[in-house]
Backbone bond lengths (Angstrom), bond angles and torsions (degrees), N, CA, C in turn:
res aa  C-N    CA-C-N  psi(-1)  N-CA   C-N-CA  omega(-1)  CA-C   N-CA-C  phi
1 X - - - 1.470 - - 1.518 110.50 -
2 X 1.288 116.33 -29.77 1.144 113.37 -174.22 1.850 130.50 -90.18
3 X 1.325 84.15 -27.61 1.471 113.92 160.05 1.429 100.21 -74.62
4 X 1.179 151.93 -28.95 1.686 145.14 161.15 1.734 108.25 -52.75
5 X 1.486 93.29 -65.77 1.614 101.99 -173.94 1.904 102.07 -52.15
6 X 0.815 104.27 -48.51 1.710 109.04 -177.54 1.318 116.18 -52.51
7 X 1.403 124.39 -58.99 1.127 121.62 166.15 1.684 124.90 -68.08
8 X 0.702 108.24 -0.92 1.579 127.97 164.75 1.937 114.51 -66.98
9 X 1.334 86.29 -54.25 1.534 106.95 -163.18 1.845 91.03 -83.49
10 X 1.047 142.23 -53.36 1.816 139.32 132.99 1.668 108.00 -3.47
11 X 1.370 114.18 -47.40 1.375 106.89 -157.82 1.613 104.23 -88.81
12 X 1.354 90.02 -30.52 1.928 93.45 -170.83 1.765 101.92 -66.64
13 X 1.559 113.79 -47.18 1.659 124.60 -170.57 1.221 105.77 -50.86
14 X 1.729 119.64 -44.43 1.817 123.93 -174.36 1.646 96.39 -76.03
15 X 1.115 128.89 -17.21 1.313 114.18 -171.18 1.647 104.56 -83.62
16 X 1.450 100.03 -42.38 1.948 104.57 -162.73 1.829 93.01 -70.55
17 X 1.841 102.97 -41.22 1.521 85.27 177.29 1.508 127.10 -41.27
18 X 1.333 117.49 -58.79 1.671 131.15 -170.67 1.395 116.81 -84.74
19 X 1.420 126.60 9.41 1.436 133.27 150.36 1.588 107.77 -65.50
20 X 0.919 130.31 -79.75 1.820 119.24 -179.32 1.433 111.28 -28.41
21 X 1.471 130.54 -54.73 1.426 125.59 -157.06 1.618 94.80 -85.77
22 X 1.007 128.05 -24.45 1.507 117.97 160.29 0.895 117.97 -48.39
23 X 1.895 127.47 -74.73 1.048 137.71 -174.27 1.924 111.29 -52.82
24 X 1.159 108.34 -44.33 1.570 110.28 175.94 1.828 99.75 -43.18
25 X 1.608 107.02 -54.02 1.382 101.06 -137.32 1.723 102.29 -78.84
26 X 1.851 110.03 -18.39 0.809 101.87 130.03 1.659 165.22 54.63
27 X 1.742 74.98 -139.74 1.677 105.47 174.56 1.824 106.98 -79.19
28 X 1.304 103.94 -21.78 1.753 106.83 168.31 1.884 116.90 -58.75
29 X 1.474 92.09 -44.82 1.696 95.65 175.30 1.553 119.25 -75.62
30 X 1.447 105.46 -27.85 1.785 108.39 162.76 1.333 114.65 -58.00
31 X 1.398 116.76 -42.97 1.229 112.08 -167.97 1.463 113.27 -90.14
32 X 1.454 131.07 -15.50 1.030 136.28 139.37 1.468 127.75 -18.46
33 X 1.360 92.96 -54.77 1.364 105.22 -173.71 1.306 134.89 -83.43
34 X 1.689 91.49 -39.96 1.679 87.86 147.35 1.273 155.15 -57.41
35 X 1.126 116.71 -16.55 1.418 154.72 -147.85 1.597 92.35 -105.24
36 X 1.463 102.71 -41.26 2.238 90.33 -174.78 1.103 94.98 -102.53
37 X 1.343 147.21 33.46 1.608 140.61 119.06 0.862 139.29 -140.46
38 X 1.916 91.13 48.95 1.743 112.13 138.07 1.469 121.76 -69.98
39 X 1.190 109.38 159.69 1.501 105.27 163.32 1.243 102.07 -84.83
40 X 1.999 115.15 153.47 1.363 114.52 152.81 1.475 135.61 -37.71
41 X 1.193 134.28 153.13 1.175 140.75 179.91 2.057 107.89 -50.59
42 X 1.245 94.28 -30.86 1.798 80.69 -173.92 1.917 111.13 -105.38
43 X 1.770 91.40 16.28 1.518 91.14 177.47 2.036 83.45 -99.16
44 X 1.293 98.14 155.93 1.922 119.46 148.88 1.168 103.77 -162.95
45 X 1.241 102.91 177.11 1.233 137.49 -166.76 1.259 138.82 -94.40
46 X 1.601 145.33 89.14 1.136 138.37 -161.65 1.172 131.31 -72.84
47 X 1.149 105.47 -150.85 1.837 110.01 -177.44 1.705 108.27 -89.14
48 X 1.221 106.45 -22.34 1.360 104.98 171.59 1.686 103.81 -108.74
49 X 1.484 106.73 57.03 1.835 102.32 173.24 0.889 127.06 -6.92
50 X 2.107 111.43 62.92 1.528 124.58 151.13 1.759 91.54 -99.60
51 X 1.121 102.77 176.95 1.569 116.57 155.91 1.647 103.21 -107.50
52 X 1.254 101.07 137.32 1.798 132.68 162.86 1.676 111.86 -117.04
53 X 1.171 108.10 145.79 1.351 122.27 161.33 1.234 108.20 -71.15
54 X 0.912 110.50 126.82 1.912 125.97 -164.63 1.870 94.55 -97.61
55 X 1.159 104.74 -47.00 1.558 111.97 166.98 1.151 144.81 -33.38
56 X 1.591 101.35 -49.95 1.343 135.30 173.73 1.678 126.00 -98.05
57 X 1.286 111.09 158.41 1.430 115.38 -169.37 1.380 110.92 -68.08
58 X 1.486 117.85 139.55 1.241 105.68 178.89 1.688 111.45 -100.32
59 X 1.574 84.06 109.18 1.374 105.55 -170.14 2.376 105.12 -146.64
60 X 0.688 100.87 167.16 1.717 110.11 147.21 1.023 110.61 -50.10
61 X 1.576 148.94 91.76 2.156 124.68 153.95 1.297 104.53 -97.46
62 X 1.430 87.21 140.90 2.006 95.54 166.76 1.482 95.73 -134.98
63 X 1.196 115.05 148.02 1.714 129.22 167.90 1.702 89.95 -154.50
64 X 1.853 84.57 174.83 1.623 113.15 -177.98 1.491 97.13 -78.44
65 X 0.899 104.58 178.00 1.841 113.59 149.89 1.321 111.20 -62.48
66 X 1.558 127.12 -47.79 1.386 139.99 -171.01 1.647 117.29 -106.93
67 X 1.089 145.55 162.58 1.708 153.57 -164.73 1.927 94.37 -105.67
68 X 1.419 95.04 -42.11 1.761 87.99 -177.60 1.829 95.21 -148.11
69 X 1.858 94.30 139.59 1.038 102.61 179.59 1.470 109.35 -121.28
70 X 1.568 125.99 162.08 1.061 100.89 -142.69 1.811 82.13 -101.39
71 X 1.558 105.79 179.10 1.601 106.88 -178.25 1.561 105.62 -71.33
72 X 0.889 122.00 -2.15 1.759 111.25 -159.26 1.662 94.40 -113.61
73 X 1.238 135.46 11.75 1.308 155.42 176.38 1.622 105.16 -108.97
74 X 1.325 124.92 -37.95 1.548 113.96 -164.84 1.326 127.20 -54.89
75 X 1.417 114.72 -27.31 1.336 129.24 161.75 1.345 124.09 -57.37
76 X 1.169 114.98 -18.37 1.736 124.40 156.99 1.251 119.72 -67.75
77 X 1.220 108.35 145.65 2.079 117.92 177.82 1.506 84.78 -68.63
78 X 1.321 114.06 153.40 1.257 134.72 -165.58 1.454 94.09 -140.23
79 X 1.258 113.14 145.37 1.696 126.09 -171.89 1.467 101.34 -100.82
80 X 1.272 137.44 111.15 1.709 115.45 142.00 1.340 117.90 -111.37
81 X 1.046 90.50 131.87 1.576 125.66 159.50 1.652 102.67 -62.37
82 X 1.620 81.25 122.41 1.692 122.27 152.96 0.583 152.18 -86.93
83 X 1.295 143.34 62.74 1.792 142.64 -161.11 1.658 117.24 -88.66
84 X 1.665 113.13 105.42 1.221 110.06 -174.56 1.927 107.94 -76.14
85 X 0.896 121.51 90.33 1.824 109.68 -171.76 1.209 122.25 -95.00
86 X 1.302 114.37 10.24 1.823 132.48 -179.43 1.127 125.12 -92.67
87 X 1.070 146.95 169.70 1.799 142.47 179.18 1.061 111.91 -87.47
88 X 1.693 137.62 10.02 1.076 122.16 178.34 1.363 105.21 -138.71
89 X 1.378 126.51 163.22 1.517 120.26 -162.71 1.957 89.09 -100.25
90 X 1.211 77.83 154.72 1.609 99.88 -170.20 2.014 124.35 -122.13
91 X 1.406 128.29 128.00 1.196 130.23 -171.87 1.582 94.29 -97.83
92 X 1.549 99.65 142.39 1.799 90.76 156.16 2.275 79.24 -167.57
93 X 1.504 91.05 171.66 1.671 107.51 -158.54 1.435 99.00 -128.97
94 X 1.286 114.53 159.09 1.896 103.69 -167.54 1.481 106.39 -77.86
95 X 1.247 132.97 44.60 1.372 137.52 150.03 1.256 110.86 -66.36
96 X 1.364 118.40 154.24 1.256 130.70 150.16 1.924 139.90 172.75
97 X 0.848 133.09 141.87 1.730 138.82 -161.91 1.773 90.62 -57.14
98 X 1.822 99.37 155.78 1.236 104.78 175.31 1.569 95.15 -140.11
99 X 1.119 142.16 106.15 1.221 138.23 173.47 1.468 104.48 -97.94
100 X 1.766 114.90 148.31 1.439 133.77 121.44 1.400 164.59 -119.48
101 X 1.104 118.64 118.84 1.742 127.31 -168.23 1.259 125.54 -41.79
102 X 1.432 104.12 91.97 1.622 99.71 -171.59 1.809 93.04 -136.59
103 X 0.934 116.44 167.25 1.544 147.45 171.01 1.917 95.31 49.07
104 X 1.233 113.04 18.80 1.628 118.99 -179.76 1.679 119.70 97.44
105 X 1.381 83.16 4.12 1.958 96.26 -176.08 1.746 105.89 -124.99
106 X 1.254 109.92 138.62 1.968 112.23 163.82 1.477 97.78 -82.21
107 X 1.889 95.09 125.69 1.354 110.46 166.25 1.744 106.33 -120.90
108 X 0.995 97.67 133.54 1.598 118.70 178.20 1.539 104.34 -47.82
109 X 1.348 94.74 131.44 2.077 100.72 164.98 1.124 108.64 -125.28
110 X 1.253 132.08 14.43 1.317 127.40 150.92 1.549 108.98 -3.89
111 X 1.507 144.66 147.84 1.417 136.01 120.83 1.345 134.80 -58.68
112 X 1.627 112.27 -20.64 1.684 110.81 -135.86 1.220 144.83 55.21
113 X 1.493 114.78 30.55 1.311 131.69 162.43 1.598 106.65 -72.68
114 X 1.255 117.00 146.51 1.790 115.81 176.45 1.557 105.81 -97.40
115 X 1.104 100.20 149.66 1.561 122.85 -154.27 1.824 96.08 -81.45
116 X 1.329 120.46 149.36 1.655 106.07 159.54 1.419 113.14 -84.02
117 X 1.028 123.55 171.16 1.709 152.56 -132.58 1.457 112.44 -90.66
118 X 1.554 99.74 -18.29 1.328 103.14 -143.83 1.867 89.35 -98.24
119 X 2.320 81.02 138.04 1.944 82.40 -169.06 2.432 66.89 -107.19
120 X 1.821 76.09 -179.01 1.275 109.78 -170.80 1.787 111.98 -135.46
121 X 1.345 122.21 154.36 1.445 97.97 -177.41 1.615 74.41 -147.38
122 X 1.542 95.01 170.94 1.731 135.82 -154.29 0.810 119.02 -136.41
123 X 1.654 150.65 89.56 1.645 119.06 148.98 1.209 110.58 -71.83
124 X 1.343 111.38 179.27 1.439 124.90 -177.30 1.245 111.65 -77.70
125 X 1.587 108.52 135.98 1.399 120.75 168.87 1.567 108.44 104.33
126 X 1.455 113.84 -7.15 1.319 124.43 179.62 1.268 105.25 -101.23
127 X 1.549 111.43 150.68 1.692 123.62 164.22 1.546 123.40 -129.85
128 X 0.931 107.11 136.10 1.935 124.60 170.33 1.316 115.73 -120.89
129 X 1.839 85.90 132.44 1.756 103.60 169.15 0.986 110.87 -87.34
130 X 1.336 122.20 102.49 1.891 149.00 164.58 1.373 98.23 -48.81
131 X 1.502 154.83 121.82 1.135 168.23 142.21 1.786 109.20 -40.16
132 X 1.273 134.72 88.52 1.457 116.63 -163.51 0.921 102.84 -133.72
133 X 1.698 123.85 138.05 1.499 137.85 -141.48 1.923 79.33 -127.09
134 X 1.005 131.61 93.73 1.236 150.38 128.18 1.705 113.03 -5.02
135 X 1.298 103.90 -91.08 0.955 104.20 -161.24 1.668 117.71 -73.71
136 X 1.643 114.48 -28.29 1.412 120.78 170.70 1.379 115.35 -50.34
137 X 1.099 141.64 -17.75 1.324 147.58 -148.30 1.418 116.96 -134.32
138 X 1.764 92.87 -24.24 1.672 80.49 -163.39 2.017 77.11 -138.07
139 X 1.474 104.68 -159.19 1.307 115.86 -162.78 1.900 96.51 -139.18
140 X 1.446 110.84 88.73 1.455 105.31 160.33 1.351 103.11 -129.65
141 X 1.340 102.34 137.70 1.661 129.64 -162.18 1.393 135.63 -148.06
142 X 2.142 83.10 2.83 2.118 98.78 -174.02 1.230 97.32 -159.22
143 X 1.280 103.14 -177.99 2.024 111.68 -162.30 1.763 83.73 -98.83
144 X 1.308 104.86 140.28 1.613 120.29 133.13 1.470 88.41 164.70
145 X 1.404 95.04 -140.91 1.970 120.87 -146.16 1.780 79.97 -95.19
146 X 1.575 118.84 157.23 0.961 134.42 179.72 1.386 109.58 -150.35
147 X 1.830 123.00 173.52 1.774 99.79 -170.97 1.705 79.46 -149.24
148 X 1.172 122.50 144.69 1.361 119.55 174.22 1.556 97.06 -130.83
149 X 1.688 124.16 132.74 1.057 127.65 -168.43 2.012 104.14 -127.04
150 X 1.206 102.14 119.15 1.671 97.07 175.78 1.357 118.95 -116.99
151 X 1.410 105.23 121.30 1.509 106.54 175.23 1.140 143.06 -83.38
152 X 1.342 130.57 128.40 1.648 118.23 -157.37 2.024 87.34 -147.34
153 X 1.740 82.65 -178.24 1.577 79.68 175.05 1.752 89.30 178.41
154 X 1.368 83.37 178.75 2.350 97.19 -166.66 1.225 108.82 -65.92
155 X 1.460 112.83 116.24 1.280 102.54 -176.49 1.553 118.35 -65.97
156 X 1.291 111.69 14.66 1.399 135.04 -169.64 1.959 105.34 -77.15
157 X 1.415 109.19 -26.66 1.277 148.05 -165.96 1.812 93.89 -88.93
158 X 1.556 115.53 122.43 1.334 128.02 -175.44 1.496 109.73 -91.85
159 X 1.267 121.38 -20.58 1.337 130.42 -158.96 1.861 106.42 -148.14
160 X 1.472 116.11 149.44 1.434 109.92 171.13 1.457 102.95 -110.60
161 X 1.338 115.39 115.62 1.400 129.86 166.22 1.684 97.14 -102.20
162 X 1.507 99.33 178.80 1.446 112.11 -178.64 1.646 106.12 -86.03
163 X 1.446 117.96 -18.94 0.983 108.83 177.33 1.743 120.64 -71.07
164 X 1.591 97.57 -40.09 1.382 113.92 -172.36 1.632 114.10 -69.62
165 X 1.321 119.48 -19.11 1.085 118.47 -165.89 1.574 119.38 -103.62
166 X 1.463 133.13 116.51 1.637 131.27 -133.54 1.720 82.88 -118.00
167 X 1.331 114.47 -172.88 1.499 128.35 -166.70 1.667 105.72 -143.60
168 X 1.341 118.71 135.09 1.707 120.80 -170.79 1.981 67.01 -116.80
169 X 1.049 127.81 153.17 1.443 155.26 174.71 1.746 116.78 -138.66
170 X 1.117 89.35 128.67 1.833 93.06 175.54 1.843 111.36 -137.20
171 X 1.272 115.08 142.15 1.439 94.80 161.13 1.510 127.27 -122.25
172 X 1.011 131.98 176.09 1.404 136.76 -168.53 1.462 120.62 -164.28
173 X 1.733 126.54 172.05 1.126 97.91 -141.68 1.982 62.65 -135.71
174 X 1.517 111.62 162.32 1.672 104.17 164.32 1.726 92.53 -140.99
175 X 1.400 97.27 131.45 1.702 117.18 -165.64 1.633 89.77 -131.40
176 X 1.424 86.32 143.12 1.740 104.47 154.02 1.582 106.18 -119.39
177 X 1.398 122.98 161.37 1.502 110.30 169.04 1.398 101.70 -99.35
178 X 1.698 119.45 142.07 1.389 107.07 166.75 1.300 119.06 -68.12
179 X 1.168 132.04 174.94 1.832 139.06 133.23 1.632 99.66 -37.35
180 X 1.387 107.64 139.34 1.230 133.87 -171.38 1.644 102.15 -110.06
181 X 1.396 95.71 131.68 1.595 120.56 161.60 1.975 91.72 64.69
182 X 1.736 89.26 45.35 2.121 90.65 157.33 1.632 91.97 -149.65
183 X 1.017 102.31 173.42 1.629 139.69 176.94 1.580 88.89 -45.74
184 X 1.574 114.30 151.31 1.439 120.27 160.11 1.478 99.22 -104.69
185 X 1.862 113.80 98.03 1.096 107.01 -162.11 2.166 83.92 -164.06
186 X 1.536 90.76 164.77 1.296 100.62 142.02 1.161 140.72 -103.73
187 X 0.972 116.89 121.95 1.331 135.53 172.02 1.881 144.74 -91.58
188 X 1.185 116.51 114.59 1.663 127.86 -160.48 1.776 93.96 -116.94
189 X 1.598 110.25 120.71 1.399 109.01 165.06 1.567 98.83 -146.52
190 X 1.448 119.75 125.96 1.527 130.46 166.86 1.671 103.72 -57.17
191 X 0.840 92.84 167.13 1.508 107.01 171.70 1.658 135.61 -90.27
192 X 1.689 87.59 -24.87 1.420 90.17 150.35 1.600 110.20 -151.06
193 X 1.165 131.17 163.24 1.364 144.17 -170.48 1.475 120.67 -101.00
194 X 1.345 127.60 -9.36 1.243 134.03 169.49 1.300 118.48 -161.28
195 X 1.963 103.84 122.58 1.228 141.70 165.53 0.924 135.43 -58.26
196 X 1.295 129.11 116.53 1.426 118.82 174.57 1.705 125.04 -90.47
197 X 0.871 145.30 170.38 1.478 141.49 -173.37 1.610 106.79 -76.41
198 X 1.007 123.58 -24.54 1.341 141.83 -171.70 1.583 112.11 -85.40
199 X 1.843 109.11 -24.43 1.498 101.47 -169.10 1.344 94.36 -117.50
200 X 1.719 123.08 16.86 1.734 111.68 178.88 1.513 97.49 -52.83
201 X 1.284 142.27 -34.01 1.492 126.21 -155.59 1.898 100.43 -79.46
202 X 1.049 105.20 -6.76 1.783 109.57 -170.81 1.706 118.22 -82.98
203 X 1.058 113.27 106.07 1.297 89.40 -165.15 1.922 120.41 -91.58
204 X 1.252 97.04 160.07 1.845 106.24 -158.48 0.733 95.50 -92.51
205 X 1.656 131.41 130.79 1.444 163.97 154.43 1.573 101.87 -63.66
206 X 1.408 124.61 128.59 1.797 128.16 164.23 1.363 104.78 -142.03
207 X 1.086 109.35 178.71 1.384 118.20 -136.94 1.940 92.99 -142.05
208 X 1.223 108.69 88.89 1.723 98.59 159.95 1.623 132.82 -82.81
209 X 1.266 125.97 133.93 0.984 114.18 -156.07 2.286 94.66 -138.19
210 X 1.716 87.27 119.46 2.177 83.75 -168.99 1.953 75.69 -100.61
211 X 1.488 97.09 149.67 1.028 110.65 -173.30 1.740 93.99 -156.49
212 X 1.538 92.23 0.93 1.698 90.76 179.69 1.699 113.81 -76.26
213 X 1.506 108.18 -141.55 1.427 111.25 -169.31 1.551 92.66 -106.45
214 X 1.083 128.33 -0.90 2.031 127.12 -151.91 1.412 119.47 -127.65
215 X 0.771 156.36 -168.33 1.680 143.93 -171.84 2.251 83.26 -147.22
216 X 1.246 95.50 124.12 1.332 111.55 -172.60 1.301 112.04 -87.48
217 X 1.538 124.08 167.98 1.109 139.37 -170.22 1.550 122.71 -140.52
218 X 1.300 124.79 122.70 1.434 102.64 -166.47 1.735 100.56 -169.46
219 X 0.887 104.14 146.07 1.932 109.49 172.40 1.645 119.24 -120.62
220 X 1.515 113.97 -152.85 1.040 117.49 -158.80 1.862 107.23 -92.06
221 X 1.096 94.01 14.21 1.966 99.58 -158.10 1.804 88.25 -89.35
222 X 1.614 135.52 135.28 0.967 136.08 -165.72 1.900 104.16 -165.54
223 X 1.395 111.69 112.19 1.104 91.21 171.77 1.766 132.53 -113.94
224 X 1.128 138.68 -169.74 1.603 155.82 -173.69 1.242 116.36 -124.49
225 X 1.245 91.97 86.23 1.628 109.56 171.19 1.899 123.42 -82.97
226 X 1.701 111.29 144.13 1.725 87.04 -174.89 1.703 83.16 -128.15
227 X 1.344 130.40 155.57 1.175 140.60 168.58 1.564 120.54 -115.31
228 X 1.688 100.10 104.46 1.416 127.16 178.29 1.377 125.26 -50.08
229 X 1.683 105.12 -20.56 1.345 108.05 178.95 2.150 117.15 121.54
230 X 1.401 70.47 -25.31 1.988 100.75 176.95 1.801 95.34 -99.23
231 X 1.524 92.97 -89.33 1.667 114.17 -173.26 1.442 110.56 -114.62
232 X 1.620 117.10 168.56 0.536 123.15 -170.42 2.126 105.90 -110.56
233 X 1.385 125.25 130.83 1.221 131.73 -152.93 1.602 114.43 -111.17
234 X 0.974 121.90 147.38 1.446 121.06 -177.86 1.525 109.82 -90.70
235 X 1.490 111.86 128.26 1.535 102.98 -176.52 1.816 97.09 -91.54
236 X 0.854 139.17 152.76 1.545 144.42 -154.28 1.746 96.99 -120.63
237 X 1.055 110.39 143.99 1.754 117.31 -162.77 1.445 83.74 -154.62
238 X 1.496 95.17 158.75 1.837 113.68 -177.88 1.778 84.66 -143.04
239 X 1.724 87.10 146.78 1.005 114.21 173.75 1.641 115.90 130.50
240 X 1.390 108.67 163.97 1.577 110.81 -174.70 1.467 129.88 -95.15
241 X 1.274 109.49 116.56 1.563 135.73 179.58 1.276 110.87 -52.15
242 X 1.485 139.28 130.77 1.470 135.78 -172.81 1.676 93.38 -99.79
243 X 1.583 87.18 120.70 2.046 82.23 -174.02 1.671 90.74 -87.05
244 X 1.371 94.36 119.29 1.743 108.30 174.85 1.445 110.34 -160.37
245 X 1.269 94.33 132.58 2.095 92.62 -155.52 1.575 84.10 -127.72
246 X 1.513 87.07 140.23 1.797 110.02 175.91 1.370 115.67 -140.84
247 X 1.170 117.02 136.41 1.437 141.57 -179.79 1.528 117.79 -73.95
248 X 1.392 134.32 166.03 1.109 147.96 -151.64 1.735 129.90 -175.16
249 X 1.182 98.42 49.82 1.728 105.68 -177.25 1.653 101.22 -39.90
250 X 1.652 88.58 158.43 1.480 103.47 168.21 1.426 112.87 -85.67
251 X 1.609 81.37 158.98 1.704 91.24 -152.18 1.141 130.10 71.97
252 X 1.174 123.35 24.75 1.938 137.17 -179.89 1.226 108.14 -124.17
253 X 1.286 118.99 160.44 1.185 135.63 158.49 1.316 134.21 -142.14
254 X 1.409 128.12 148.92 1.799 112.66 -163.14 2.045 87.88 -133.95
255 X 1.350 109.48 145.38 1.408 111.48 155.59 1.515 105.49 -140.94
256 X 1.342 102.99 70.18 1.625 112.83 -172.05 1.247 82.41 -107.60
257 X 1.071 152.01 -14.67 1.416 141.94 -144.65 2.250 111.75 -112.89
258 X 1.008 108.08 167.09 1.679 89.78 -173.71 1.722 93.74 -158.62
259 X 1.191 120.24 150.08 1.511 116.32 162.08 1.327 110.10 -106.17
260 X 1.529 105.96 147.94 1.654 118.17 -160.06 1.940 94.74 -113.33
261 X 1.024 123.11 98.64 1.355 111.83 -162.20 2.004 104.86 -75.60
262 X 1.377 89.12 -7.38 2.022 82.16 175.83 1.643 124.19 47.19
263 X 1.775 110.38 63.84 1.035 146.82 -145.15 1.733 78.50 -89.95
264 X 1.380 147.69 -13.46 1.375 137.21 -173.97 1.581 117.14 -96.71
265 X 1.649 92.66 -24.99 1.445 113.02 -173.76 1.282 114.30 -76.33
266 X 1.658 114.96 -32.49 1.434 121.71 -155.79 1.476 94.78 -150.54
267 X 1.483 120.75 146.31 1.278 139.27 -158.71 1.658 107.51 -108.06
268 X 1.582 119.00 55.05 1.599 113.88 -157.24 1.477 122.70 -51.96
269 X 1.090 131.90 116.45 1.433 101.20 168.94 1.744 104.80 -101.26
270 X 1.506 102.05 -171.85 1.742 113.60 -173.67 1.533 86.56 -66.39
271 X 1.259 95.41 131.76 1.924 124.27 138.06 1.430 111.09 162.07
272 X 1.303 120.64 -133.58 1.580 122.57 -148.16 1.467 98.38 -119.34
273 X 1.832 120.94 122.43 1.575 125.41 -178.56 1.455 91.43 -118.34
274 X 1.306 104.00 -168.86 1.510 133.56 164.89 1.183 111.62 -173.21
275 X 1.883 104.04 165.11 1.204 93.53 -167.69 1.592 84.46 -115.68
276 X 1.481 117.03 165.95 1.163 127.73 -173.33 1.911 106.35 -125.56
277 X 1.313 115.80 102.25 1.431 123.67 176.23 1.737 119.61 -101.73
278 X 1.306 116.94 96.17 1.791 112.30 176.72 1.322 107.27 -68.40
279 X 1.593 105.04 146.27 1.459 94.31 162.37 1.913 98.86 -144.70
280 X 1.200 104.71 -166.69 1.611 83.75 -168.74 1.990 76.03 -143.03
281 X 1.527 95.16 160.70 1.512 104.59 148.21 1.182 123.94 -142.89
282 X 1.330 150.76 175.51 2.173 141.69 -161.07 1.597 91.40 -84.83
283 X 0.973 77.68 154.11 1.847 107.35 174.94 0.955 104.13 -97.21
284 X 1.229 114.63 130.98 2.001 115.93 172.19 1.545 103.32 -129.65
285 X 1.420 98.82 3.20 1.239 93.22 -179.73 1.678 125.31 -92.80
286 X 1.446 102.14 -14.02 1.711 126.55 -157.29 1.644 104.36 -130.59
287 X 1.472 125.38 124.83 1.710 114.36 178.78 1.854 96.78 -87.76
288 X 1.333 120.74 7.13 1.509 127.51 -157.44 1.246 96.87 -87.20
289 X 1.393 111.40 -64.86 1.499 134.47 -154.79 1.933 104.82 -119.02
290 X 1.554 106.03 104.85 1.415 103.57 -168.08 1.763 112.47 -73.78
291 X 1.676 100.19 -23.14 1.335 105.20 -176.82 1.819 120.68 -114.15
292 X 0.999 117.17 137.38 1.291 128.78 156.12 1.701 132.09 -78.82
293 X 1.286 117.09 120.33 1.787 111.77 -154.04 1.711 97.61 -121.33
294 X 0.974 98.63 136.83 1.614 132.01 -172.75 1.565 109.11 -127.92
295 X 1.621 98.98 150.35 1.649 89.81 164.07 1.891 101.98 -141.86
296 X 0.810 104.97 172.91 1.522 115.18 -173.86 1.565 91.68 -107.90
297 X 1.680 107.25 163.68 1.511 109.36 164.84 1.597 99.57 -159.22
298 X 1.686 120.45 133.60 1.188 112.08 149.88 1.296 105.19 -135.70
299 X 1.725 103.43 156.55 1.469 100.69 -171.40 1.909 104.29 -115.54
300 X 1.316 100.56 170.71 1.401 126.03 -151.33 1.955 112.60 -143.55
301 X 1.322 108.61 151.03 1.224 106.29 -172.28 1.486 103.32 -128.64
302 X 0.968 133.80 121.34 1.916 143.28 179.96 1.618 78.30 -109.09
303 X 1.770 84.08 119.74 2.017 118.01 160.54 1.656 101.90 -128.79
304 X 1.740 74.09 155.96 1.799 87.54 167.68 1.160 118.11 -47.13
């Protein structure tokens, strides 16, 4: 009996002990929970119980995720962020301006593609990631500062006039990194530099390499030059060119490409060729002439 009562009085002490750390552990997961749907410290709550950024200007903001994106990304849907931070709820549609900073002035890169249909609405204190196709719409094709402007307005507003309709503006910068410790240049090198008579049927793999400031332009058209000793001469070939044009950001490089020297067409003998590659990049300088034309050259030696 006494050994009953005893272990009794054992059972009650382990119990009262491990009631607190229960209840703590608990009140730890309550408070957990409250805590992930609070707002942050710089969101509250107004008179019309939205949340605003108390932090921030009360205005429209939109930005990227990032300040600079790089050129070899623009072809990606790009997210912006919407921040409605005003007291009144706001409409705007995936339209929007694309400016770039050149000669000390923002010039529009719009394309003139038409925008889709679709509007969007806002109360205050809320944000949406706008899905925005950059490059479909607009024209980026070089490094610097850029300005993206989106128009929206109160959905309080029955009609969009020019008056009614306001602008959220952001800017950003689109960079490629060059190749380090070379020329800011383009660059054309074959893979190998001397031919033998035996391997005209083989065709030569080269290697372009933009390291300039511009995102390049160029197709399948390539010519075979031979040097007489004076100048250098065009050997003339027949046959049909595949019109297919490919691009070349800075800081890239492609060796998809090969020269076919067409050993049936032309009777080579030993001495000194090159190959001759055009490529073009946009003019921003001229509304006349949209392209600017370049050519590449590397040279080559055919031996017995």
């Amino acid at each position: 009996m006494k050994n009953a009562i005893l272990l009794a009085i054992i059972l009650g002490l382990l119990i009262s002990c491990k009631l607190p750390n229960a209840t703590t552990d608990s009140g730890s997961e309550n408070d957990k929970s409250e805590k992930a749907i609070l707002p942050p410290s710089s969101v509250v709550k107004n008179s019309a119980d939205q949340l605003t950024v108390d932090s921030l200007p009360k205005n429209v903001l939109i930005n990227f995720q990032n300040d600079s994106i790089p050129l070899a990304d623009i072809k990606q849907i790009q997210k912006l962020r919407i921040l409605n931070n005003t007291s009144e709820p706001i409409v705007f549609g995936d339209d929007f301006i694309l400016e770039y900073y050149a000669n000390g002035a923002w010039n529009k890169t719009n394309n003139g593609r038409q925008f889709k249909s679709g509007q969007y609405s806002l109360t205050p204190g809320r944000e949406y990631m706008v899905p925005t196709d950059l490059y479909f719409y607009s024209s980026i094709y070089r490094l610097g500062r850029y300005r993206i402007s989106k128009p929206y307005r109160n959905s309080s507003s029955l009609s969009i006039t020019q008056d009614q309709t306001n602008f959220a503006t952001y800017e950003f910068s689109v960079f490629t990194p060059p190749f380090k410790n070379m020329e800011r240049k383009v660059f054309m090198s074959l893979s190998k530099n001397t031919v033998k008579i035996s391997e005209l049927n083989q065709p030569i793999p080269f290697t372009i390499i933009n390291n300039s400031y511009d995102e390049i332009f160029f197709g399948e058209r390539q010519t075979v030059e031979k040097y007489d000793g004076k100048n250098w001469n065009k050997i003339p070939f027949d046959g049909i060119i595949n019109d297919i044009g490919y691009s070349l950001y800075v800081g890239t490089q492609t060796s998809e490409h090969s020269l076919n020297l067409r050993p049936v067409q032309y009777k080579y003998k030993p001495g000194r060729y090159r190959l001759a590659k055009p490529f073009s990049i946009r003019n921003e300088e001229s509304i006349k002439t949209a392209w600017k034309d370049f050519t590449l050259y590397d040279e080559f030696l055919i031996v017995p």
